[in-house]
N, C-alpha and C positions, 0 to 999 in steps of 0.2 A: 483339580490342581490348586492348590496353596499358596501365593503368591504374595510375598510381603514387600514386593514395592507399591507405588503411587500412581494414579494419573494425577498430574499436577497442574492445574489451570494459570496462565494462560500456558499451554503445550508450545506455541510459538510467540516467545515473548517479542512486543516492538510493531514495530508496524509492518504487519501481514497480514493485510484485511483481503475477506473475499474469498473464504478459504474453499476449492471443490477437491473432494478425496475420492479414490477409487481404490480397491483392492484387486493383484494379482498375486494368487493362490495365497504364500503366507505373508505376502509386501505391503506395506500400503504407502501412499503417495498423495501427497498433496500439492496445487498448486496456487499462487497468492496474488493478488494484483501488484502491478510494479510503479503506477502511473507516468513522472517522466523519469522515472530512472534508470540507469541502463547499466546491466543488462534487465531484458525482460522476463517477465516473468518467471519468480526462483520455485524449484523442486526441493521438496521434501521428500523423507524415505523414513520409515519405522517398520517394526515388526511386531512391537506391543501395545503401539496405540500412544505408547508414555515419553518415548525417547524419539526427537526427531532430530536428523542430519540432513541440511541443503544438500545436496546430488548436483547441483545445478542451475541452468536457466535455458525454456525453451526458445526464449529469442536469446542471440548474445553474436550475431552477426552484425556487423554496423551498415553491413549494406541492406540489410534486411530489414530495417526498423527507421521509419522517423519519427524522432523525439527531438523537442527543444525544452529550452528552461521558461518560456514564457509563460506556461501555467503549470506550477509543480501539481498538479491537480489534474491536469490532463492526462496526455500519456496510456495505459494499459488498462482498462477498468476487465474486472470480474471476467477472471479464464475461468474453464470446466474443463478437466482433464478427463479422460475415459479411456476405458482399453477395449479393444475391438479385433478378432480373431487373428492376434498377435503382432495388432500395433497400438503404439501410445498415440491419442489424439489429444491435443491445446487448442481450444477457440475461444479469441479474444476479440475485445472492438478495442479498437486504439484510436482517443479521441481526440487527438491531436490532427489526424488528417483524415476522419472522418472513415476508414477503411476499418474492414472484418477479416482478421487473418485467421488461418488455422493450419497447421503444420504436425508433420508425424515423426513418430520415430520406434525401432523396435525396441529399443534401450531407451529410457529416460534419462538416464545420464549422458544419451546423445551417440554419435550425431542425431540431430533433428533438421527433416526437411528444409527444401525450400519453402518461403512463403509461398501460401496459394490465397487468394484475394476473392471473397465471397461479398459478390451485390447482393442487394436488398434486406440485407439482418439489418436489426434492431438494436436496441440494450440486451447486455448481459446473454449472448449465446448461448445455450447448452444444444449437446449432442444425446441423443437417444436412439438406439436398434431395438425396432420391433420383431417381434416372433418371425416373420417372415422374411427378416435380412436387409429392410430397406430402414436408411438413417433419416432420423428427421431432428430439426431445430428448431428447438421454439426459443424467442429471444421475445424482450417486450416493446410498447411501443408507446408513442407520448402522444396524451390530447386527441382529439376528433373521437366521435361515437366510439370505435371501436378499439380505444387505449386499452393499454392492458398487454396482457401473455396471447401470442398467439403459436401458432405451428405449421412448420411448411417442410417438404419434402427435401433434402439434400442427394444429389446425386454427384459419389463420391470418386467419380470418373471426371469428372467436368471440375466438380467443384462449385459449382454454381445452385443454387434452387430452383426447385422445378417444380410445378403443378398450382393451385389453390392453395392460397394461405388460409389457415384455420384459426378463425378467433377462438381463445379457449376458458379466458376468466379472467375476471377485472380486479381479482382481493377480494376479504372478505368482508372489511371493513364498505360502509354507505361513502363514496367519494371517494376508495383508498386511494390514500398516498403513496405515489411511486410504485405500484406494482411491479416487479422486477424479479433478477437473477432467477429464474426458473431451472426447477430440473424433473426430468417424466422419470417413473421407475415403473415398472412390473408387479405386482405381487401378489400371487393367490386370487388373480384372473382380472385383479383389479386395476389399474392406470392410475398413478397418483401425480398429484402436481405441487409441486412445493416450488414457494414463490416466497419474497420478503418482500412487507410495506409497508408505509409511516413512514418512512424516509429514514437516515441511516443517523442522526442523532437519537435523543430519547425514548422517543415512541417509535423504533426500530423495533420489527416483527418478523415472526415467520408463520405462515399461515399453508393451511393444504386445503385440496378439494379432489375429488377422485369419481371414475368413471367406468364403467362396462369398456368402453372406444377408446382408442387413444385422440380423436380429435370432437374428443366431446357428445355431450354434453356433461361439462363435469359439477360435481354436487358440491358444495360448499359441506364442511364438518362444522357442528355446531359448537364444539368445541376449542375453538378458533380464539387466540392464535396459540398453536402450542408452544410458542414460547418468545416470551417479550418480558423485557424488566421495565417497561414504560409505568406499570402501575408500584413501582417502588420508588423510590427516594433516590434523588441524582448525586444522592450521597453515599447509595450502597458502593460497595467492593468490585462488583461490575456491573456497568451500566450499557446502554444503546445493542443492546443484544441481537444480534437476527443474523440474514443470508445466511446461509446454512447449505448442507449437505449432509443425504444419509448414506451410510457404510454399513453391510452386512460382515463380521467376521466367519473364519470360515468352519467356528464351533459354532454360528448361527443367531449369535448376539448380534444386536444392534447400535450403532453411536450415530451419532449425527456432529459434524465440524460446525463452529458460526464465527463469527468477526463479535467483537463484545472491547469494550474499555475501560478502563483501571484511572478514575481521577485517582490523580492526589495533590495537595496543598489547595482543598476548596474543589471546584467543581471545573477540573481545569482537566485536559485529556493529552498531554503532551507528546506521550507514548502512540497514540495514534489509536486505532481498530487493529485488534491482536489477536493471535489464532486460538479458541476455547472447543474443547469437547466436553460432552454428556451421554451417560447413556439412554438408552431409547426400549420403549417394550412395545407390545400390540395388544390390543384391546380393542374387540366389537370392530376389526378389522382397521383400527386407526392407531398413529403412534403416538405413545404418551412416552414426551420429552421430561426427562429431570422425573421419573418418576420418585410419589412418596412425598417432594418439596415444589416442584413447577417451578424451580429456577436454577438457572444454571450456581454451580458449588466450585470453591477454591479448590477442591481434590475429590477425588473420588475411589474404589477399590480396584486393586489392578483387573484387568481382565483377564479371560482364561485364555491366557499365551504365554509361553515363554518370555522372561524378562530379556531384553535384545539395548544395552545400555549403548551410548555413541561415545566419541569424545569431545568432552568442552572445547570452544570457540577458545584458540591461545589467547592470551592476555596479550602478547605484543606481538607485531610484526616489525621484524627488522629490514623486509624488501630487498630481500635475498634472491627471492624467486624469478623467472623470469617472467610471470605473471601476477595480476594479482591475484590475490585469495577469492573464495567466494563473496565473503562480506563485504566489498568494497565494491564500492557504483560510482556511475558520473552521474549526472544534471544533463539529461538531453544523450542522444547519441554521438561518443566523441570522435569526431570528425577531422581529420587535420592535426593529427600527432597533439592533444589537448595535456597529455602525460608522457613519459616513461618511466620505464625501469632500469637503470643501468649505475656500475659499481656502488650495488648496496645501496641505493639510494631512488628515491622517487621523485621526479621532476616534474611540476606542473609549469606549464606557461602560463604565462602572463594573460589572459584571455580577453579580448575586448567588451564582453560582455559584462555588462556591470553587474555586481553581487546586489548592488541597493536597487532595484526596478522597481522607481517610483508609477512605473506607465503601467502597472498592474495591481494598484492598490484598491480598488472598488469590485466589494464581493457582487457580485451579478447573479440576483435573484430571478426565480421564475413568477412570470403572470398569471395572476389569478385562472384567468381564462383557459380551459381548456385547449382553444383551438389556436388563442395567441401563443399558449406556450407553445403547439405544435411547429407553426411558422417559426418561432426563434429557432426551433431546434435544429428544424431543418435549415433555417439558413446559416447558422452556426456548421451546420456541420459543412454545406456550400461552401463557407470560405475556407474551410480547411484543407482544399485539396489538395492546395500550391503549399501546403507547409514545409518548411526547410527544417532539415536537419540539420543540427548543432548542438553544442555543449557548452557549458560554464568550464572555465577552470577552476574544476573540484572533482574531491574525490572523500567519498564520506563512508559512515556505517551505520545505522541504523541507532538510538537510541533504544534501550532494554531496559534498563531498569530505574527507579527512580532516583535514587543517589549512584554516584561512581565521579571516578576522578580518569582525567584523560588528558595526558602529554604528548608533546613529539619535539623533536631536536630541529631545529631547520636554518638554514641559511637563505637570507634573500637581497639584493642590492638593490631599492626600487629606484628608478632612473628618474620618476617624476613625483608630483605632489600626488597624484592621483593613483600611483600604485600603489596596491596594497600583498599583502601574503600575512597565511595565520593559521589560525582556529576559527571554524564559527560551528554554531550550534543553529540550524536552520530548520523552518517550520514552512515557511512562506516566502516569495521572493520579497515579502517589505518585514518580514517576523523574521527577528534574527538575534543571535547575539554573537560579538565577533572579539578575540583578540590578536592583532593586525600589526605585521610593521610597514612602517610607510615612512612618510617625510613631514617633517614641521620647521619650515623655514631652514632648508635646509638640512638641518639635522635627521639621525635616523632616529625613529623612534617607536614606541611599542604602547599602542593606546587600545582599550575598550569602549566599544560602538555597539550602540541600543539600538535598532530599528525598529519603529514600533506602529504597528498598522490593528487597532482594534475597531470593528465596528460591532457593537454591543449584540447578543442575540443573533449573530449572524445566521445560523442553520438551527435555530430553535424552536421554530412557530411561537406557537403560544405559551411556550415554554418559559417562564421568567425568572430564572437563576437569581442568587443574591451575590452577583458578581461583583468582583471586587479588583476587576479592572476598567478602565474609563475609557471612552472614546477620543481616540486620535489618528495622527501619522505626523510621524519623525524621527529623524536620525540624532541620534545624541551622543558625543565621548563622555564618558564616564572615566577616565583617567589615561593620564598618559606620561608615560617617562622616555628621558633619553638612555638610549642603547649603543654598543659596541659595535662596530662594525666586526661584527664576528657572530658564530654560528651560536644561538643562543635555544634553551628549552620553554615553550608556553605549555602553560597548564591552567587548564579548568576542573574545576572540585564543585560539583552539585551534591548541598544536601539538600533531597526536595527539592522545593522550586528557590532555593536561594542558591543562587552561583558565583563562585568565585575566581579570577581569576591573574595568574604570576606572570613573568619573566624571569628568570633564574632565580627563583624562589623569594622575587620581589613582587610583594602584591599591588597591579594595576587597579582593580576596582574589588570590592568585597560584597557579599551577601547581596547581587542583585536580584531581585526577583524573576523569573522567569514563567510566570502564571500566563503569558498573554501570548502564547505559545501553546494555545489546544486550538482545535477546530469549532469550537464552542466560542470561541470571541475571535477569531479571522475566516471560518470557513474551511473549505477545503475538504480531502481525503483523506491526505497523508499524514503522516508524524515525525518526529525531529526526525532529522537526522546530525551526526556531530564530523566534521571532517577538516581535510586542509584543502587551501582554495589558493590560488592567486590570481588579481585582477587589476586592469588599467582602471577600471569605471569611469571610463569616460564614452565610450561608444553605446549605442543600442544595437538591436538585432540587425541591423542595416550593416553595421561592418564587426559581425559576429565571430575573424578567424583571428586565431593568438595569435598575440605580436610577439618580436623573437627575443623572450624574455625569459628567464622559468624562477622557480622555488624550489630549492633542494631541500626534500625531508629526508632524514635517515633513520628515523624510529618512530613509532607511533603505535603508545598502547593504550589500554582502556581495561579501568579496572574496575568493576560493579563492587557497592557495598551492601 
C-alpha cells in the first residue's frame, strides 16, 4: 500500500498528556488525562493512526465526578483504556478525593457506566487480561522499601482487589524517579512491563523490563530507556518525552503513544504535555522505539492503513447548540447551573469563587526522604475524602498552537468593584493573563491583569534553565480604558509568547509576554487553557455557589496562525 499522507507529531496538539491507546479491529482510540477539568477524560478515535477526532469523555456526568478549581493540577491523572470481550474499560485515579474510578462501556462514544470505586490502587492504574481470563492491575506506589510498580488481582464482579499484591520493579534507573503509569502486554510467551520515570519534566522516560510470569520476576533490558530526550538540549523541538503506550496494528506494525512538549519563545512549555507517536520494531525480543534515529520525529511515513481524514475543529462557535461542543470544559465540576445555553448565547454566572487564588500560590515539593514522602502522600490523600465539588465560572479550550488570535462578543453589568467578566488565558490559579470588564470608581471599564506566580526551577531538579523569568507573585493592570455600557468584542492576538490585547479594536495592553506560563517556572500538569469567565472574587471556596449574576457571550472563535 502507497500512502502519501503524513503522521504528523504532535497527533494531538495542546494539552493531552498521558496518552493510553488500544485497538478494536480497524479503530483505534485513545484516552488523555483531564486533571480538574470537566468533562473527564476525553476519547479519541482514528483509523490511520494520523487523524484524530474527540468521540467524547468517559466521565461527563456531574454526579459522578468530584472536581474543584483549587488545584488545576489535581483532578484526573493517567487513564488506560482497554477493550475486553466486547467492552470498553477507563481506570483512572482522581486526585482530588483520593478515589480510583473505572467505568465501562460497549461504545466508547457512550453511554459509559456508572462509577464503580476501587480501594487500594495506587498511581497510574492499568488493566491487564491474562491467558486464563482473570484481570489484574498493576498501578504504582510511593516511598517505603517496596515503591515502585506492583500487581494485584482485580475481580471484575466486585470491583474490588483481591488476593496478594505483587511487587514487580522499581525502574531501571539506581533510585528512579517516579516510577509509574505502568502497562503489562503479552508477546511471544513473554510478559512485558512498561513503565515511565525521571519524573515528567526533562529527564522524562520510558523504560521496560520483561518476564517468563506475569508477577515476576521481571528483568531489566540493558538497553534502557527506550526512549527519553533528557540527554538532548531543552531546546530541541520536543522535549520531556516518556509515559507511553504500545499499539499493535492489525497488519502487525507496531507504534507506541507518549506525552512530549514543544517549548517555544525560550524554554518555556505553555502548550502543556501533547499527545506524540512513533514507530516501534522487535529486536532479540525487545522494542526499538524511533528506530534508525532513538528520538521521537516531527513526522514520520503513513502507515499501511487507509488514509481515514476527520474534520477540523470550526473556527467559531456561535452557541447555537443546546449543548456545548466537545472542546469546551469548566474548572471543577459545574455544580449549580455555573452556565447556560439559551437564545444563541452563553451565560456564565457570576461565580463566587475567585479567578486570582492567592491561597494556592506555593508549588509543594516532595521530601527527600523516601518514607517522609510516603506519609505526605498518604496523608494528602486522607484529606481528600470530604472534597466538594465545585466549579469556577469558566468555560475555556484548550490552547493548540503557539500563535492564534481569539475574540468573543459579550455583555456584562458588573454590579460591584470586584466583578469582573472577559478573557483570560490561564495556566495556574495565580498564572494568568486576563482582559476583564469590571468597575473603576464607578465607571465601566475594560482593563488587562497580569497575575504572576513564578518560582524559578519549580519541577526541574537539577535541571538549570537559562530562564529568563524571575521569581514573584502579583497581580498587575497593565491597561485600562473606559467602555460603553453596551455589548462590546475582546480579543487577544498571541504571537509566541508576546500577547496582545483589544476592546473594539482598541488596544488595552500590547506585546506582553507570556513565557511564565509553562510548567517549568509554576509547576503543575496542565497547559493553558484560553476561555470566558465571570467572577465576584471576593469569596473563597467557603462560599463557592454563583451569585445571581451572569455574562452574556454570543460568539467566540479562535483562529490558529
Amino acid at each position: 500500500m502507497n500512502n502519501d499522507y503524513k503522521i504528523k507529531n504532535p497527533i494531538i496538539p495542546g494539552f493531552y498528556p498521558d496518552p493510553s491507546i488500544c485497538r478494536v479491529g480497524n479503530d483505534y482510540y485513545i484516552a488523555n488525562s483531564s486533571f480538574s477539568f470537566f468533562p473527564g477524560i476525553p476519547l479519541f478515535h482514528s483509523r490511520d493512526l494520523a487523524h484524530w477526532e474527540c468521540i467524547g469523555y468517559a466521565l461527563n456526568d456531574p454526579q459522578q465526578l468530584r472536581l474543584n478549581p483549587e488545584r488545576l493540577s489535581g483532578g484526573l491523572f493517567a487513564p488506560t483504556i482497554r477493550y475486553h470481550e466486547g467492552l470498553f474499560y477507563v481506570i483512572v485515579g482522581n486526585m482530588t478525593t483520593g478515589e480510583n474510578i473505572l467505568v465501562t462501556a460497549e461504545d466508547p462514544r457512550g453511554p459509559w457506566s456508572d462509577v464503580h470505586l476501587i480501594d487500594g490502587v495506587g498511581g497510574d492504574p492499568s488493566l491487564f487480561w491474562d491467558d486464563d481470563g482473570t484481570c489484574w492491575c498493576s498501578y504504582s506506589k510511593m516511598g517505603g522499601p517496596n515503591g515502585g510498580i506492583v500487581n494485584r488481582q482485580l475481580d471484575l464482579t466486585t470491583f474490588q482487589l483481591v488476593g496478594e499484591e505483587y511487587y514487580l520493579w522499581n525502574g531501571n534507573a539506581y533510585d528512579a524517579h517516579s516510577p509509574e503509569s505502568s502497562h503489562i502486554y503479552k508477546k511471544d510467551g513473554w510478559y512485558y512491563l512498561l513503565i515511565a520515570e525521571g519524573g515528567t519534566e526533562h529527564y522524562h522516560a520510558t523504560t521496560i523490563a520483561r518476564s517468563k510470569n506475569l508477577n515476576g520476576p521481571y528483568k531489566n533490558y540493558r538497553g534502557n530507556p527506550i526512549l527519553s530526550h533528557g540527554h538532548l538540549s531543552m531546546y530541541h523541538e520536543i522535549v520531556n518525552i516518556g509515559h507511553s503506550d504500545f499499539v499493535e496494528t492489525q497488519n502487525g506494525a507496531w507504534y507506541m503513544v507518549s506525552l512530549a512538549s514543544r517549548p517555544y519563545g525560550g524554554y518555556h512549555k505553555n502548550l502543556g504535555r501533547e499527545t506524540f507517536i512513533m514507530p516501534v520494531i522487535w529486536e532479540s525480543d525487545w522494542p526499538i522505539v524511533c528506530p534508525g534515529t532513538g528520538k521521537c520525529e516531527m513526522e514520520y511515513p503513513a502507515p499501511e492503513l487507509p488514509e481515514f481524514p476527520v474534520a477540523d475543529l470550526p473556527e467559531a462557535d456561535d452557541f447555537d447548540a443546546k449543548t456545548l461542543s466537545w472542546q469546551w470544559n469548566t474548572l471543577g465540576t459545574p455544580v449549580g447551573d455555573v452556565y447556560r445555553l439559551e437564545d444563541s448565547r452563553l451565560y456564565i454566572k457570576t461565580a463566587a469563587v475567585p479567578l486570582e487564588n492567592w491561597a494556592h500560590h506555593k508549588f509543594g515539593g516532595f521530601p527527600e526522604d523516601p518514607e517522609e514522602r510516603r506519609k505526605m502522600f498518604e496523608a494528602h490523600m486522607a484529606a481528600r475524602k470530604n472534597a466538594k465539588a465545585y466549579a469556577m465560572g469558566f468555560v475555556g479550550r484548550r490552547q493548540q498552537h503557539f500563535s492564534y488570535t481569539v475574540e468573543t462578543s459579550t455583555y456584562y453589568a458588573p454590579q460591584g468593584e470586584n466583578d469582573t467578566a472577559g478573557l483570560v488565558i490561564i495556566q495556574d490559579s495565580t498564572n494568568q493573563l486576563r482582559i476583564e470588564i469590571g468597575l473603576e470608581q464607578g465607571k465601566k471599564v475594560a482593563r488587562v491583569v497580569k497575575f504572576y506566580n513564578v518560582i524559578p526551577h519549580a519541577m526541574m531538579g537539577d535541571v538549570i534553565p537559562e530562564m529568563d523569568v524571575e521569581e514573584g507573585l502579583y497581580s498587575q493592570v497593565l491597561g485600562c480604558v473606559e467602555i460603553p455600557d453596551e455589548e462590546v468584542v475582546l480579543r487577544i492576538t498571541a504571537k509566541g509568547q508576546s500577547n496582545s490585547f483589544y476592546v473594539n479594536d482598541l488596544p488595552v495592553a500590547v506585546n506582553v509576554d507570556g513565557s511564565f506560563m509553562g510548567s517549568e517556572t509554576c509547576g503543575g500538569f496542565v497547559g493553558a487553557y484560553i476561555g470566558m469567565f465571570a467572577s465576584s472574587n471576593t469569596n473563597g471556596k467557603e462560599n463557592a455557589e454563583p451569585v445571581e449574576q451572569e455574562a452574556a457571550f454570543d460568539w467566540f472563535t479562535y483562529v490558529p496562525e
